[in-house]
PLY file of the C-alpha trace (Angstrom):
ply
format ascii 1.0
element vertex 339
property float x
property float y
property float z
element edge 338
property int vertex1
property int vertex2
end_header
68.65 19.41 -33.27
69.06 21.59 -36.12
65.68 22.29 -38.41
65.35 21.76 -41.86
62.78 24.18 -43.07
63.26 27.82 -43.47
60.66 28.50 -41.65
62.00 27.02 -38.34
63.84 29.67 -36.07
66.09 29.30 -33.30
65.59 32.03 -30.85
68.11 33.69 -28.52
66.40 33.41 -25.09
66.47 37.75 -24.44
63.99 37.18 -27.86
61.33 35.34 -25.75
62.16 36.84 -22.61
61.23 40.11 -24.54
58.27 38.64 -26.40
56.36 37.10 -23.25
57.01 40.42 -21.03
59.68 37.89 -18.63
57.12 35.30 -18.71
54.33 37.66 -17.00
51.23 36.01 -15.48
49.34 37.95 -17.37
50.78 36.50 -20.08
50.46 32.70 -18.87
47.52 30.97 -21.15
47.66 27.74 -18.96
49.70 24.55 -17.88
50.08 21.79 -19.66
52.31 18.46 -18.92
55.42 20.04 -20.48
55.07 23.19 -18.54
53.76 26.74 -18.81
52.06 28.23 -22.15
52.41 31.80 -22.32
51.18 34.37 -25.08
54.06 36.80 -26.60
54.23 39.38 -28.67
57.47 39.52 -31.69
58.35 43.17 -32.52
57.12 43.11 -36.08
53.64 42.09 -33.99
53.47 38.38 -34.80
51.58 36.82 -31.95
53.21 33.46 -30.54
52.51 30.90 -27.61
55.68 29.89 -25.92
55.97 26.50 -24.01
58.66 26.42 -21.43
59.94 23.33 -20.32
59.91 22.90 -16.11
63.55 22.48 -15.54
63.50 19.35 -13.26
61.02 17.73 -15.95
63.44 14.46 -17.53
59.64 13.57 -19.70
59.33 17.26 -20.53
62.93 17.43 -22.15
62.60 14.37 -24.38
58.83 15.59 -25.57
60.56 19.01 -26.09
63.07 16.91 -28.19
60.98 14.68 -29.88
58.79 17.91 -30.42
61.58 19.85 -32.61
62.75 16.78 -34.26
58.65 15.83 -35.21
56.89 18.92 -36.12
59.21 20.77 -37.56
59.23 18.81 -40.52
55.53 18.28 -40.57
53.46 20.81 -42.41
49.40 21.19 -42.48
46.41 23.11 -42.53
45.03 20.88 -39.86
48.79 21.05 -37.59
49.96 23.19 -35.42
52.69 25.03 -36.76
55.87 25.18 -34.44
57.44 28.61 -35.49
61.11 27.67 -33.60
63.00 26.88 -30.58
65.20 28.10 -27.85
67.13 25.89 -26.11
69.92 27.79 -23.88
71.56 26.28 -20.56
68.45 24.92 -18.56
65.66 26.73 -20.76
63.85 25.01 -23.12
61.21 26.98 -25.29
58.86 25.95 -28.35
57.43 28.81 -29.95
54.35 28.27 -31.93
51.58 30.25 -33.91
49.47 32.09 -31.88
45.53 30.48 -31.88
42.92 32.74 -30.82
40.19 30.48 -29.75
41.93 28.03 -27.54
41.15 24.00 -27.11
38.18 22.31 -28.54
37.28 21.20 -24.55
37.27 24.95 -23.96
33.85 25.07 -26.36
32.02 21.47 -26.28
32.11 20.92 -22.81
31.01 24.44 -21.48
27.36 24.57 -21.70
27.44 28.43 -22.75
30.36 28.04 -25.16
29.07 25.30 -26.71
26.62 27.07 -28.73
28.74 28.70 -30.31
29.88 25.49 -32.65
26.80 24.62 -35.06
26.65 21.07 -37.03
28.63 23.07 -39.67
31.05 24.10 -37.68
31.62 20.70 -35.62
31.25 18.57 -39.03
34.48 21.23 -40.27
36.09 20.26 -37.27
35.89 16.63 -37.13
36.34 16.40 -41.34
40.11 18.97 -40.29
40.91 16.52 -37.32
40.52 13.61 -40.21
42.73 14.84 -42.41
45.47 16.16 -40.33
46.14 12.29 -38.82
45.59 11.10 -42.57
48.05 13.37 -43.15
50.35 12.37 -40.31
49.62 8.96 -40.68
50.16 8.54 -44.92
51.23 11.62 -46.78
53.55 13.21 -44.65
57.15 13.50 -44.63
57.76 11.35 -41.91
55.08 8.79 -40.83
53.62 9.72 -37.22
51.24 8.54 -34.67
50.42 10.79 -32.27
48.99 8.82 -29.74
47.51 11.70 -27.73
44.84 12.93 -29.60
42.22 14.34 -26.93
40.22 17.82 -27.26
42.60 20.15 -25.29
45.17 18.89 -28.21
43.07 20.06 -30.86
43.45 23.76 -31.00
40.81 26.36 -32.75
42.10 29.20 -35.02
40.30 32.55 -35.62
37.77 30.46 -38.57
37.52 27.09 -35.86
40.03 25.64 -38.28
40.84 22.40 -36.44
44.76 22.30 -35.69
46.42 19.27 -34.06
48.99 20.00 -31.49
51.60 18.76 -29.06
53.51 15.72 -30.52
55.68 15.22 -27.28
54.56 11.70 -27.05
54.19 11.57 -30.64
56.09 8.06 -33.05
57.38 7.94 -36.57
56.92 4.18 -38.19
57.96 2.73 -41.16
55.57 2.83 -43.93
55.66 -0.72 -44.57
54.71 -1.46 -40.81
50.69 -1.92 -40.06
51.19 -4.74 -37.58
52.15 -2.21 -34.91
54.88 -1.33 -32.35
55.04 -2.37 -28.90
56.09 0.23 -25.56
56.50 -1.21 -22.22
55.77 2.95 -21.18
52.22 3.39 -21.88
52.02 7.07 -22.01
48.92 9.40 -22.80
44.98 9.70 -21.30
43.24 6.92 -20.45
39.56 7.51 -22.41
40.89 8.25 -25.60
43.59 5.30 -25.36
42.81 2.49 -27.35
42.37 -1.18 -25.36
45.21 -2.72 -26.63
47.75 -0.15 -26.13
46.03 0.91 -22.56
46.45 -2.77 -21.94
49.38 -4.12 -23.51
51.67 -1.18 -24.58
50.63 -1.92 -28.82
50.10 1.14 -30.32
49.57 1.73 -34.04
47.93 4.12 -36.32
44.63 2.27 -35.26
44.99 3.72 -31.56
44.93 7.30 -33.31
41.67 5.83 -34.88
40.48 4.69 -31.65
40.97 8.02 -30.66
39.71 9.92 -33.13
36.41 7.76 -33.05
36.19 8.92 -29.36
36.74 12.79 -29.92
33.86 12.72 -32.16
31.52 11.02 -29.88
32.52 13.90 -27.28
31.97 16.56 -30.46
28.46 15.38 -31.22
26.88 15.01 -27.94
28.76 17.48 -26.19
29.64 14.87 -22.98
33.21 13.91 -22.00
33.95 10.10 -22.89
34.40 9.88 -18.85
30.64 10.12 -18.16
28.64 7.46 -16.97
25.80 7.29 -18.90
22.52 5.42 -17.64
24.20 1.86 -17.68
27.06 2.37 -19.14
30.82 3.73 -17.43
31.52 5.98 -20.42
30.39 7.10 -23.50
30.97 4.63 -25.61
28.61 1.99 -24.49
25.88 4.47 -24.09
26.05 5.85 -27.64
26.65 2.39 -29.45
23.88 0.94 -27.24
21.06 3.90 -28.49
22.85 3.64 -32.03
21.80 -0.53 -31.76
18.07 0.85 -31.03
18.16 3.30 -33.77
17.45 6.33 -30.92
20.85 8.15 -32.09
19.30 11.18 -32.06
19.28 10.74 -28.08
23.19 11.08 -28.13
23.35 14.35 -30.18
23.79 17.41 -28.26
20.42 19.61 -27.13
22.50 22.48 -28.94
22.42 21.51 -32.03
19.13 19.61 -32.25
17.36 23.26 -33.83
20.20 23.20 -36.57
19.46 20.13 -38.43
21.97 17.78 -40.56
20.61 14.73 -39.65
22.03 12.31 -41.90
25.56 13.63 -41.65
25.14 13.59 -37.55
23.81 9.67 -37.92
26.98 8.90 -40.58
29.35 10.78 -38.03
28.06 8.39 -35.80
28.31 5.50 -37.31
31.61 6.51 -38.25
33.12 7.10 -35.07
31.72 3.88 -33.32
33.76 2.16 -36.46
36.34 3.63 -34.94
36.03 2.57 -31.58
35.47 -0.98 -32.46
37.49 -3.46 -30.06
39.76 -5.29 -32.74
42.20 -2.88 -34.33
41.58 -4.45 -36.99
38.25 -3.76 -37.56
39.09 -0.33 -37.33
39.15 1.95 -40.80
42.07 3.62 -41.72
42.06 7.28 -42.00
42.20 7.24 -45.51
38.82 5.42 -45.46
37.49 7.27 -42.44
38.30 10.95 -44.93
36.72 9.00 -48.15
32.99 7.79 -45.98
33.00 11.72 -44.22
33.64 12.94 -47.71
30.35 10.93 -49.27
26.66 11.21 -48.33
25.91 8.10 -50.33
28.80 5.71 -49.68
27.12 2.53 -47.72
28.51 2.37 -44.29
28.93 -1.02 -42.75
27.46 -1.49 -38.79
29.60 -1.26 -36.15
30.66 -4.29 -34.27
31.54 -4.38 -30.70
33.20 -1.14 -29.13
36.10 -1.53 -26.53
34.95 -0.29 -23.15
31.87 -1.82 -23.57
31.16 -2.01 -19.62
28.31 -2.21 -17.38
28.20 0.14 -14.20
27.27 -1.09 -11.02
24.26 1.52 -10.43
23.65 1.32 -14.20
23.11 -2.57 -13.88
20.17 -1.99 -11.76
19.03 0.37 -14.40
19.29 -1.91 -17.86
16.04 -3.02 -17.60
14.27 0.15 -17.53
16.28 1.17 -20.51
19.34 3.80 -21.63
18.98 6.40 -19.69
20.56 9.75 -19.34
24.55 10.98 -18.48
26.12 11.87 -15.05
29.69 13.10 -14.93
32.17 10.87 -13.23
35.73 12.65 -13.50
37.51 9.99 -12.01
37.56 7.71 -14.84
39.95 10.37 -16.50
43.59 10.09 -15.88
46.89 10.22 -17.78
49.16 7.49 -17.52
52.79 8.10 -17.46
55.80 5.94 -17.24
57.64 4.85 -13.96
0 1
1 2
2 3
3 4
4 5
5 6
6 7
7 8
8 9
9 10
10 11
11 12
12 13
13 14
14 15
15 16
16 17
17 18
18 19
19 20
20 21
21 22
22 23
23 24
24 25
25 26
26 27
27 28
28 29
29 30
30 31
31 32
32 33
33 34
34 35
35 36
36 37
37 38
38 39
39 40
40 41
41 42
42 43
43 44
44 45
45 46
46 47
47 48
48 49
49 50
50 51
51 52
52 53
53 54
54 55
55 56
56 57
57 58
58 59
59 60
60 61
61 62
62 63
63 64
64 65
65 66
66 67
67 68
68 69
69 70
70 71
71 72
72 73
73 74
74 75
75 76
76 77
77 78
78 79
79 80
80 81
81 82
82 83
83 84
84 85
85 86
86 87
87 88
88 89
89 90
90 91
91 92
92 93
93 94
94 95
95 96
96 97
97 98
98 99
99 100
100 101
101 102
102 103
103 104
104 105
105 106
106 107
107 108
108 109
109 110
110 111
111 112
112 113
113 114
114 115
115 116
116 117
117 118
118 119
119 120
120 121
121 122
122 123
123 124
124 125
125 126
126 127
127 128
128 129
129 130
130 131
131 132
132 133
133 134
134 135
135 136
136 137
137 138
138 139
139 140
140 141
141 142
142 143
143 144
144 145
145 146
146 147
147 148
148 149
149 150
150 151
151 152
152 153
153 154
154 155
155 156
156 157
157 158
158 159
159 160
160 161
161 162
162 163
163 164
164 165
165 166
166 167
167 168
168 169
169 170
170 171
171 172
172 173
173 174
174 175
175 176
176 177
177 178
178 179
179 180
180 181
181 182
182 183
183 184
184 185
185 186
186 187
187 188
188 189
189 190
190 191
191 192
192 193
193 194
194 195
195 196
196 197
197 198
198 199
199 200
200 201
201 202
202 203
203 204
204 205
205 206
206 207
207 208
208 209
209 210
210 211
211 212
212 213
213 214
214 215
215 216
216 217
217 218
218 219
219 220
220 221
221 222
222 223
223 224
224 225
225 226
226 227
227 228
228 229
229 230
230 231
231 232
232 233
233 234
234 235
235 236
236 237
237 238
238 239
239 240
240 241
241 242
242 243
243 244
244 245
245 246
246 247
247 248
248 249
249 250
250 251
251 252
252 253
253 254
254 255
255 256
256 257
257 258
258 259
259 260
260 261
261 262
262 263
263 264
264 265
265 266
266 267
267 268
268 269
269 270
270 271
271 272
272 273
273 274
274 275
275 276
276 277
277 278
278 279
279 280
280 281
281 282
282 283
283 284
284 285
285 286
286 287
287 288
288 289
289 290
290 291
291 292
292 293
293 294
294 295
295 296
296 297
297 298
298 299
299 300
300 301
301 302
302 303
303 304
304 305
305 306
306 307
307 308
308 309
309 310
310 311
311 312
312 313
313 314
314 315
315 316
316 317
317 318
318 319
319 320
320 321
321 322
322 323
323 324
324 325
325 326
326 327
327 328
328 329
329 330
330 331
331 332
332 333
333 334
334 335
335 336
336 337
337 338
């Protein structure tokens, strides 16, 4: 797996055993599905995060693979930029740039952190999320769906510069393909999956809509998708159902009610439930999704449908009295992994 940019390194493993301190816990930054994430230190005083790979992990080696061979070659404000590699006997390291203010989870779902991300600062974030998949999904190198895209992938730099991250589950298509590719492994976190790849393995750079259309749901009102809101399993229903009786505003987050935008939090809105429509088809692209968050005039068309569109049991009992407010039900969150 040799890199083709300059700015790829291979590393010598003393180099990382060095840099992390022998992979201290005071080092570790967390655990993801690949395997540790620890903070390092190069001599010259370049601060890195190294993944290693858990040994007996067969998934983790082929997203550590399809990791080098992807990002390396990808390049973008709005990316996560994979510094190098180390790959000697049974360790297997990525070595990325260092980002100081974690996940995007680790701010809009904490109810003191939270406050810390204004309309601006959100809006900046969903308008960098848009461009790095348009940028993944038309202007890049290669042509890539991620097909992961949840807020503890979307990384925060010292500005809250949005940066996508971890492509281990990540495609490449042809650019002459729309239609779509089929995967009898239906791999990623059920939520942000769209309903034709969560139900019949079809994935295409419509379920990286789907998804995006779902992160910005969770961005504006602050609630995981996995909440069951009044009569409604998840978020979805519950915001296109007060965005049908014009009471968006109910959605929005209580943080950033004082700190106006209106219009742009109504658009975003309207944007994302495009996005989350049932029929890929119906879907934008990302090219069109960049142009309408770009424009404060362009005429948005209404929302059909969205997938996950369901009815809870308790909720039921409730429609008549009307939408009511969220409750947190964690178990509608899992991740889905081959057998």
């Amino acid at each position: 797996m040799e890199a083709e940019l300059s700015e790829f390194s291979v590393y010598e493993f003393r180099q990382i055993l060095e840099a992390t301190s022998n992979f201290s816990e005071e080092n570790k930054l967390g655990e993801g599905g690949f395997g540790p994430v620890y903070k390092g230190h190069f001599p010259e005083g370049i601060e890195i995060a190294v993944k290693r790979l858990d040994s007996d992990s067969d998934q983790g080696f082929m997203e550590f693979k399809n990791e080098v061979e992807l990002i390396a070659k990808l390049q973008h404000r709005n990316l996560v930029r994979l510094m190098g590699c180390c790959s000697q006997g049974e360790e297997k390291v990525l070595v990325y740039e260092y980002l100081p203010n974690k996940s995007l989870d680790f701010f809009i779902f904490d109810e003191d952190r939270k406050v810390l991300l204004d309309w601006e600062k959100r809006l900046a974030i969903i308008v960098g999320i848009a461009e790095g998949l348009l940028y993944l999904h038309k202007h890049s190198r290669l042509r890539v769906i991620h097909r992961d895209l949840k807020p503890s992938n979307i990384l925060l730099d010292s500005t809250m510069n949005a940066k996508i991250s971890d492509f281990g589950l990540a495609k490449i298509f042809s650019s002459n393909n729309n239609e779509g590719n089929k995967t009898r492994k239906v791999v990623g976190t059920y939520g942000y999956m769209a309903p034709e790849y969560a139900s019949h393995g079809l994935f295409s750079v419509k379920s990286d809509v789907f998804s995006f259309g779902v992160l910005v749901l969770e961005i504006i009102s602050g609630k995981k998708n996995s909440h069951e809101c009044g009569a409604f399993i998840n978020l979805i229903g519950y915001a296109w159902q007060l965005f049908e009786e014009e009471r968006w505003i109910e959605l929005v987050d209580a943080a950033l009610i004082p700190s106006g935008g209106s219009s742009e939090m109504m658009r975003s809105i309207n944007i994302a439930l495009l996005c989350v429509q049932e029929d890929a088809i119906d879907r934008p692209t990302m090219l069109d999704v960049v142009a309408m968050l770009s424009s404060k005039t362009m005429t948005l068309n209404k929302p059909k449908h969205p997938a996950y569109y369901s009815i809870s049991s308790v909720g039921n009992k409730e429609a008549s009295a009307g939408t009511k407010s969220c409750s947190f039900n964690d178990v509608t969150i899992s991740t889905i992994t081959p057998r």
